[in-house]
KOLGUMAR-394847 format. One record per residue (C-alpha): y, x, z. Coordinates in nm, 3 decimals. Each point is the difference from the previous one (the first is absolute). Layout:
! KOLGUMAR-394847
<yy = Y; xx = X; zz = Z>
...
! end
This chain:
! KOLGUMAR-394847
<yy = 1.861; xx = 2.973; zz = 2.844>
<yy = 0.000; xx = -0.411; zz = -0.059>
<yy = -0.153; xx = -0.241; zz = 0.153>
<yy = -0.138; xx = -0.333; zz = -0.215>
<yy = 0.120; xx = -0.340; zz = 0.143>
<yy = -0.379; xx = -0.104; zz = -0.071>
<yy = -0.035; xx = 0.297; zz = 0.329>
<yy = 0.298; xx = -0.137; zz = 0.199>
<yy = -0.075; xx = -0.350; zz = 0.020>
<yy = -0.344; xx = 0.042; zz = 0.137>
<yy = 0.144; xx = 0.230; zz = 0.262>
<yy = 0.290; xx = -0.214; zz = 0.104>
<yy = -0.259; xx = -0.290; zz = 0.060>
<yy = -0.182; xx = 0.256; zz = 0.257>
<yy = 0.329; xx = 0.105; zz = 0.161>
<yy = -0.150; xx = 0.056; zz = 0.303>
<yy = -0.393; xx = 0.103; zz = 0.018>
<yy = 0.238; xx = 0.151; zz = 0.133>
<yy = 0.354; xx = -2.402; zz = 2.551>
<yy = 0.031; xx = -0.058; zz = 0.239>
<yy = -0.070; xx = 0.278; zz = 0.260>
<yy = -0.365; xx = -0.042; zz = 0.089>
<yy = 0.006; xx = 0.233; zz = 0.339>
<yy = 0.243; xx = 0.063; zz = 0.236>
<yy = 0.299; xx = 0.224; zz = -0.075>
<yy = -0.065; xx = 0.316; zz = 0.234>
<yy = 0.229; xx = 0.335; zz = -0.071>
<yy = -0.027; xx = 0.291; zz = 0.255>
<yy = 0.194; xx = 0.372; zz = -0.015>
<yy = -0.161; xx = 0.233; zz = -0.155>
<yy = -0.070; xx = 0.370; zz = 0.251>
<yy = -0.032; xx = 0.203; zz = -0.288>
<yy = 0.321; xx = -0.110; zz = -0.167>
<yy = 0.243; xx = 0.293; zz = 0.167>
<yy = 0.297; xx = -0.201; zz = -0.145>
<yy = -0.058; xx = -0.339; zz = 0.150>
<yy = -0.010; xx = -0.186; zz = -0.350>
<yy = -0.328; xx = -0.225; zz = 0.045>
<yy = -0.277; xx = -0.009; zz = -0.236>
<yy = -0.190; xx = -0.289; zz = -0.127>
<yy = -0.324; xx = -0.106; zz = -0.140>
<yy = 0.089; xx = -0.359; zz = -0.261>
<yy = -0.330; xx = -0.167; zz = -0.073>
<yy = 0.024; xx = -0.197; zz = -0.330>
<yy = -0.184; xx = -0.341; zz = -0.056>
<yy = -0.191; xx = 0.183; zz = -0.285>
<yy = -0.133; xx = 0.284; zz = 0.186>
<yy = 0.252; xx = 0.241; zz = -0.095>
<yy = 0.153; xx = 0.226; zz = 0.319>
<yy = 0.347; xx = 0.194; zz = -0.026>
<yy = 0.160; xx = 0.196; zz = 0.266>
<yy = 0.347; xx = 0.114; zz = 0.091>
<yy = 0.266; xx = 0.017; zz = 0.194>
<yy = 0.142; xx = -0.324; zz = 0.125>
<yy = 0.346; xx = -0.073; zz = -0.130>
<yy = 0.022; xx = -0.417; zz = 0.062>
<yy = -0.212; xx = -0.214; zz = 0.196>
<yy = 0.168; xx = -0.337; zz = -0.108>
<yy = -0.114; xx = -0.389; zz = 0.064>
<yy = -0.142; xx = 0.028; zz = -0.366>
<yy = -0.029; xx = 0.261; zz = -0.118>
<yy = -0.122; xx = 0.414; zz = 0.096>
<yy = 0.191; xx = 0.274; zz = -0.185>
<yy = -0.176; xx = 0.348; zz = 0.037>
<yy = 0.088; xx = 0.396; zz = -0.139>
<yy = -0.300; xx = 0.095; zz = -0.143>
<yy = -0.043; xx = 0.352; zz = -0.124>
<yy = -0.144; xx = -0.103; zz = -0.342>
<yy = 0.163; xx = -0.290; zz = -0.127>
<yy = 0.389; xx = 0.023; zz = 0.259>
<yy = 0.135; xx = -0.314; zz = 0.077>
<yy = -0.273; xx = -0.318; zz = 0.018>
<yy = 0.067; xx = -0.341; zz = 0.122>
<yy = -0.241; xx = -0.246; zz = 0.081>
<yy = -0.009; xx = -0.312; zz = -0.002>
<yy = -0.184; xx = -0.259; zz = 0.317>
<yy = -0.241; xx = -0.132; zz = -0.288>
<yy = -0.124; xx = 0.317; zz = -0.118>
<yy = -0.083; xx = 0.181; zz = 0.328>
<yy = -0.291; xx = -0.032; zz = 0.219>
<yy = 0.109; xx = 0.179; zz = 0.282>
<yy = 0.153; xx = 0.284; zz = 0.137>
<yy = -0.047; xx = 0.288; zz = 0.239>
<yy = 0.210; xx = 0.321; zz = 0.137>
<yy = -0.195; xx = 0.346; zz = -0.008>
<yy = -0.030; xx = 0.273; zz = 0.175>
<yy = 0.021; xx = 0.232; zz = -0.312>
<yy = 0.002; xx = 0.005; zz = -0.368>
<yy = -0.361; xx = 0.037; zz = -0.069>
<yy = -0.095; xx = -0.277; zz = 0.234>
<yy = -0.140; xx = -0.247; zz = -0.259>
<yy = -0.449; xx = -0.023; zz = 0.010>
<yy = -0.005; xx = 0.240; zz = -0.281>
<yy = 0.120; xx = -0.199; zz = -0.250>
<yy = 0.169; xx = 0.170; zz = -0.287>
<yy = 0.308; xx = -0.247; zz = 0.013>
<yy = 0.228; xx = 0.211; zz = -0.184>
<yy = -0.230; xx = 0.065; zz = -0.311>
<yy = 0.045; xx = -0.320; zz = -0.195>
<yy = -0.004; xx = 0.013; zz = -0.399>
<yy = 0.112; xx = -0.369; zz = 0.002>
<yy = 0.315; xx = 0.087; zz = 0.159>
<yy = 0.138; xx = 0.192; zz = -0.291>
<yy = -0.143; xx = -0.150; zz = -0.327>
<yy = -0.137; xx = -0.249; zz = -0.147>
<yy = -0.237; xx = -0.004; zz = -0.226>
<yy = 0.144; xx = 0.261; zz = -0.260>
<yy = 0.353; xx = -0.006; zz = 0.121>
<yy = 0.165; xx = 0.144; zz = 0.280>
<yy = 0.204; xx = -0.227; zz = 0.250>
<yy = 0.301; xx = 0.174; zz = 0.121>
<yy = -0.131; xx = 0.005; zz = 0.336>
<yy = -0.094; xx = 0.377; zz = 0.101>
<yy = -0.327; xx = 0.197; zz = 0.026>
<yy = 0.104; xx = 0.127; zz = 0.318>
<yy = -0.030; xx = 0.380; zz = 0.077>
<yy = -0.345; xx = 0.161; zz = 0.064>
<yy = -0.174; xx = -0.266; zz = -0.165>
<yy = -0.236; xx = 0.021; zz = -0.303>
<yy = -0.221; xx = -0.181; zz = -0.122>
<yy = -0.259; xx = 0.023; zz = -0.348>
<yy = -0.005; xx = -0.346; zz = -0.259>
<yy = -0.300; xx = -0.040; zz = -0.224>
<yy = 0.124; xx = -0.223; zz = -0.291>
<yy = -0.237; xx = -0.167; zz = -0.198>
<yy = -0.217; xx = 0.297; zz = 0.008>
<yy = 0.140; xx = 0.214; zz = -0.216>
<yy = 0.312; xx = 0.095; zz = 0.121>
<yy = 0.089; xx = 0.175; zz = 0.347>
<yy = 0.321; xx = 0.017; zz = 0.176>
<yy = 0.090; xx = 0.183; zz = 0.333>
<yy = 0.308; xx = -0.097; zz = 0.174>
<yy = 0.190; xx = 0.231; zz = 0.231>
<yy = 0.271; xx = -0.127; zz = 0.239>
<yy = 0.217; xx = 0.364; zz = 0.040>
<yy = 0.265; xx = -0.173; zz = 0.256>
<yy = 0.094; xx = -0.343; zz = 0.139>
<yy = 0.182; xx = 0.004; zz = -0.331>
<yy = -0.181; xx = 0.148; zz = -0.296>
<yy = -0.321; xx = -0.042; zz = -0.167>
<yy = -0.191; xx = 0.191; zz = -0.274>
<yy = -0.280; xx = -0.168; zz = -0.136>
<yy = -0.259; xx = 0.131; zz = -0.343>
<yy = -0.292; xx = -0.021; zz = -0.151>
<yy = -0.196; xx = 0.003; zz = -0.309>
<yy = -0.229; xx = -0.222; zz = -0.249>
<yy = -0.307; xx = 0.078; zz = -0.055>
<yy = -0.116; xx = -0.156; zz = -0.308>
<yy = 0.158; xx = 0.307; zz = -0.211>
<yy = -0.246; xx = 0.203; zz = 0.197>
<yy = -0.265; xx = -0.172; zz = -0.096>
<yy = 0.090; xx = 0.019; zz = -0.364>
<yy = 0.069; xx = 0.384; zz = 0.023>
<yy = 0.355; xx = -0.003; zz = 0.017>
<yy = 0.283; xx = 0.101; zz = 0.282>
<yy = 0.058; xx = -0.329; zz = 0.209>
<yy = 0.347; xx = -0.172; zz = -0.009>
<yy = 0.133; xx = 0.145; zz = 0.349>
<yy = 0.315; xx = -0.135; zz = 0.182>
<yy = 0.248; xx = 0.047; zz = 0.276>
<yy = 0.214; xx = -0.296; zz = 0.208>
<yy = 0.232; xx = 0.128; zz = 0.219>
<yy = 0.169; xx = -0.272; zz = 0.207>
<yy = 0.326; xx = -0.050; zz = 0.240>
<yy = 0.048; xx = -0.274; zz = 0.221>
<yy = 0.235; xx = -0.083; zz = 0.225>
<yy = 0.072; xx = -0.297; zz = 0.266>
<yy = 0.308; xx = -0.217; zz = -0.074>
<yy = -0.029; xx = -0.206; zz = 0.253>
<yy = -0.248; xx = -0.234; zz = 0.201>
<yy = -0.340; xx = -0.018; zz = -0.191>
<yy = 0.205; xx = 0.116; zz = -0.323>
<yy = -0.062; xx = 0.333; zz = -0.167>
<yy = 0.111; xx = 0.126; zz = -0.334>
<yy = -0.212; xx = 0.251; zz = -0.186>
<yy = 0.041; xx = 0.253; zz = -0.321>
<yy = -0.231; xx = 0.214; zz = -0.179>
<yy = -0.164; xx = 0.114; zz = -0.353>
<yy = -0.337; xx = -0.043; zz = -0.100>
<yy = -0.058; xx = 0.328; zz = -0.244>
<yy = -0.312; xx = -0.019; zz = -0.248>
<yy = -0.139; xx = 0.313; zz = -0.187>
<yy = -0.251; xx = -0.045; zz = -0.277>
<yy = -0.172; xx = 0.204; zz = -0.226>
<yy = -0.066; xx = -0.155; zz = -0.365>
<yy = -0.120; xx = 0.188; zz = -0.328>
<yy = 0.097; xx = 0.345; zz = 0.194>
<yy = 0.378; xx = -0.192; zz = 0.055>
<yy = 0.119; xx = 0.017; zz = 0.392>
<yy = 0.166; xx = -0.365; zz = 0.015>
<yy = 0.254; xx = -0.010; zz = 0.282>
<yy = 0.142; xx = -0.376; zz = 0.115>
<yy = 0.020; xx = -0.208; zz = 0.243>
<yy = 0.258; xx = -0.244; zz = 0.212>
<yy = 0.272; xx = 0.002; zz = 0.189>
<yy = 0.053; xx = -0.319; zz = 0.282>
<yy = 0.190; xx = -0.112; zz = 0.276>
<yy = -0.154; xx = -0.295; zz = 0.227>
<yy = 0.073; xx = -0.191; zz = 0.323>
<yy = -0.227; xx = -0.187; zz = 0.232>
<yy = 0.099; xx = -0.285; zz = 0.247>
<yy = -0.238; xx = -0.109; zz = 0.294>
<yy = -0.273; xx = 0.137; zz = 0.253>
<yy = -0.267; xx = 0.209; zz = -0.037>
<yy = -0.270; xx = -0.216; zz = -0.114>
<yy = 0.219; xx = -0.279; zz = -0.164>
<yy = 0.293; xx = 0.153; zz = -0.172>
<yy = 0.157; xx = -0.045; zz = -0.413>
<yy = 0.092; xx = 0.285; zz = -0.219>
<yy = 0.195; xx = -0.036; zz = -0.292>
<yy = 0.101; xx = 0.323; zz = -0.280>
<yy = 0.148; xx = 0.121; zz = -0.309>
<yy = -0.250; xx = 0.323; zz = -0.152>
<yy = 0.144; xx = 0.181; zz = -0.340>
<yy = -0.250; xx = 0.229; zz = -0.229>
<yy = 0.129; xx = 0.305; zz = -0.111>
<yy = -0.191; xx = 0.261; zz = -0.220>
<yy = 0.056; xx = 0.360; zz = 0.031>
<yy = 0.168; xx = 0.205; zz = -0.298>
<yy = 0.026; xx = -0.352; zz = -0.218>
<yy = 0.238; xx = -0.257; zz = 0.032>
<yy = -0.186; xx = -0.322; zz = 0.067>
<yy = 0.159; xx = -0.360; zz = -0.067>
<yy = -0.214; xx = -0.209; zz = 0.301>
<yy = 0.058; xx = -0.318; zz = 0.199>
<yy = 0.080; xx = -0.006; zz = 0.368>
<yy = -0.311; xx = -0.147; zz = 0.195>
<yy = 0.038; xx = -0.227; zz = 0.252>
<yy = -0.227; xx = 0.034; zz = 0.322>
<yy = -0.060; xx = -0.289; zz = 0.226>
<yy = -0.258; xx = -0.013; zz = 0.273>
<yy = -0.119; xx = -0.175; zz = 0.351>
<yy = -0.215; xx = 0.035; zz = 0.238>
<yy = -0.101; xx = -0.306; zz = 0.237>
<yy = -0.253; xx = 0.008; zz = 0.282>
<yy = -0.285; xx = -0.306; zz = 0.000>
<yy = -0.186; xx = 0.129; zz = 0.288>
<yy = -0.012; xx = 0.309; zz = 0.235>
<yy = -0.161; xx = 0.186; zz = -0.274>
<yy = 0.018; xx = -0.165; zz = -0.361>
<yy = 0.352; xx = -0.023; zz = -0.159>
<yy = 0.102; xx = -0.079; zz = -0.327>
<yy = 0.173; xx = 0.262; zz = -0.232>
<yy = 0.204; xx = -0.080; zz = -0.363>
<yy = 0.204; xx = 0.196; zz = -0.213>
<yy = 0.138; xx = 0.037; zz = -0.350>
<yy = 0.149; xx = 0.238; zz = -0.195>
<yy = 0.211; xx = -0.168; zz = -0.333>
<yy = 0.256; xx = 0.028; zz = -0.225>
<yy = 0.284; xx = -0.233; zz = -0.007>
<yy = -0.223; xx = -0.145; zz = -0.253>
<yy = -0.232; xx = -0.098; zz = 0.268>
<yy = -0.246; xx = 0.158; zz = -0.178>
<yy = -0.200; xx = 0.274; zz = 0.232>
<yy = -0.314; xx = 0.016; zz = 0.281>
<yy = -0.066; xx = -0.261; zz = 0.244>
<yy = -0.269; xx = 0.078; zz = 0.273>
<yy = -0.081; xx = -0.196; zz = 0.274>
<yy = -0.271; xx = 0.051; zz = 0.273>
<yy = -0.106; xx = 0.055; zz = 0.327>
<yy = -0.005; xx = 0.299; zz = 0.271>
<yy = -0.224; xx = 0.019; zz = 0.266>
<yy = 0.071; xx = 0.241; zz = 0.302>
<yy = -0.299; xx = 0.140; zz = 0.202>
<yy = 0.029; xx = 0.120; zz = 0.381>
<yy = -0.011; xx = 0.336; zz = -0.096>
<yy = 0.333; xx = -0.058; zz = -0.247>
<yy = -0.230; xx = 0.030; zz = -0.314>
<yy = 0.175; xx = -0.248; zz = -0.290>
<yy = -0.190; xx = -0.186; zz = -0.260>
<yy = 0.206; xx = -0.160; zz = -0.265>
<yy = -0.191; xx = -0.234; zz = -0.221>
<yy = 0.186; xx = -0.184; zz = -0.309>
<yy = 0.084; xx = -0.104; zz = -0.340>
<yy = 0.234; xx = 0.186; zz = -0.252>
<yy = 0.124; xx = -0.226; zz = -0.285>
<yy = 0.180; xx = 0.185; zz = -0.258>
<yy = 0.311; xx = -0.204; zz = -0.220>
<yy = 0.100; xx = 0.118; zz = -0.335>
<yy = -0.254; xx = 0.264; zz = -0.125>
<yy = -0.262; xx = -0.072; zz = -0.207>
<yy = -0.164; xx = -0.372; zz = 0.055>
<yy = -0.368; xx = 0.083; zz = 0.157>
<yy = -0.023; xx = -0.366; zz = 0.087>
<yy = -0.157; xx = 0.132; zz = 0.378>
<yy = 0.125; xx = -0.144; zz = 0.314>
<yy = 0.103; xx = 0.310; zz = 0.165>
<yy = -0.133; xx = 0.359; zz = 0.018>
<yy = -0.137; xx = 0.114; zz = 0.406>
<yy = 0.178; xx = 0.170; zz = 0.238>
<yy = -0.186; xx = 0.175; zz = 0.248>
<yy = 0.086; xx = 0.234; zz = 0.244>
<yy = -0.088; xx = 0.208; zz = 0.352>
<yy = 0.270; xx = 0.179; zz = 0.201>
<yy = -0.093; xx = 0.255; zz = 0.256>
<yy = 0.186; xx = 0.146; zz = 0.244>
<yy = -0.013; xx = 0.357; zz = 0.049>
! end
């Protein structure tokens, strides 16, 4: 068994198909809360709604427990209000704990967590299909496949990403994981993928990730670069923010993309960009698309 680096580099590059308050302040006790702790609803000034238990209600600043992400702290300039609950489930249907964009950007994970019980499917340019699985507060499993081998008659590249993150502190989680390709070439199983350790600084919707990744190759010693990830995500309105991220070598050589997501009511993402690869090949184009539609499940 081998695998070509013409086969890994391709892969590595596709890591991851895989205020001001504005209303009052009110908080009330929650009656359903047998332990007295007191649940809130935080209202974000770009539509986004988390809920958990109240830990600091400062001058400045709201920290919260939430059950997907732990420990959050807002700042005065990113909420639009809050509100105590009764319950949990108390939120007008919306499916605020099923964001994509809180976990990745656009083909890298952020070391913020999936959160457990949610799952959501990613359409990626159209040919390839991920489903991500959040299996605790903790740990995530997301795969999926290519389809263009189909197409051609072939068995698709297929790949796992299992993920751990944990909180480290105020809007600061660290993350580990393995992305682990398996490809089928000239009747040849191909095994490789990468191993990576990241951290991400900030809220929710604005936060910075930064990353070392390392390729390995099963059953053949493989003499590869580190890759650097770096990535943000900043909020222009209460549904449009702006995503970047790069993968390089210390060469600086690597993938740039840079783009847009756009967050319907319903929690359905559309990220819309460009992809402009350094170092391989000169095509002389601008950038290649990046398109993509996350469901939750």
């Amino acid at each position: 068994m081998k695998i070509s680096s013409s086969f890994l580099l391709p892969v590595l590059l596709c890591i991851c198909f895989i205020t001001n308050l504005s209303a009052q302040k009110r908080t009330r006790k929650t009656k359903a809360d047998k332990s007295g702790s007191e649940i809130i609803e935080v209202k974000l000034k770009n539509g986004n709604i988390l809920v958990g238990e109240l830990i600091k209600l400062g001058r400045d600043s709201v920290v919260i427990m939430n059950e997907q992400f732990g420990r959050i702290a807002f700042v005065k300039t990113e909420i639009k209000s809050y509100d105590g609950l009764d319950k949990r489930s108390d939120i007008d249907g919306e499916e605020w704990d099923k964001g994509k964009y809180q976990s990745q950007y656009f083909l890298s994970p952020t070391a913020r967590p999936v959160g457990a019980g949610n799952r959501y499917y990613t359409n990626f340019d159209v040919f390839a299909n991920t489903f991500s699985f959040g299996i605790s507060n903790n740990f995530s499993v997301t795969a999926g496949f290519e389809a263009v081998s189909i197409f051609a008659g072939e068995f698709p590249i297929v790949y796992v990403n299992p993920k751990l993150s944990l909180p480290a502190g105020e809007n600061l989680y660290i993350a580990v994981g393995t992305s682990l390709f398996v490809a089928t070439f000239n009747d040849e199983v191909n095994l490789g993928g990468l191993v990576y350790g990241n951290t991400t600084i900030g809220s929710a919707t604005k936060n910075f990730s930064v990353g070392l990744g390392f390729a390995y190759a099963v059953g053949e010693s493989l003499d590869s670069p580190l890759l650097y990830q770096l990535g943000f995500t900043f909020p222009l309105s209460k549904k449009v923010s702006i995503l970047a991220e790069s993968f390089v070598t210390s060469n600086i050589e690597g993938l740039y993309n840079l783009g847009l997501r756009v967050i319907t009511k319903g929690n359905i993402v559309f990220d819309i960009g460009i992809s402009r690869p350094t170092g391989i090949g000169n095509s002389g184009a601008i950038g290649l698309p990046l398109l993509s539609l996350s469901v939750p499940l």
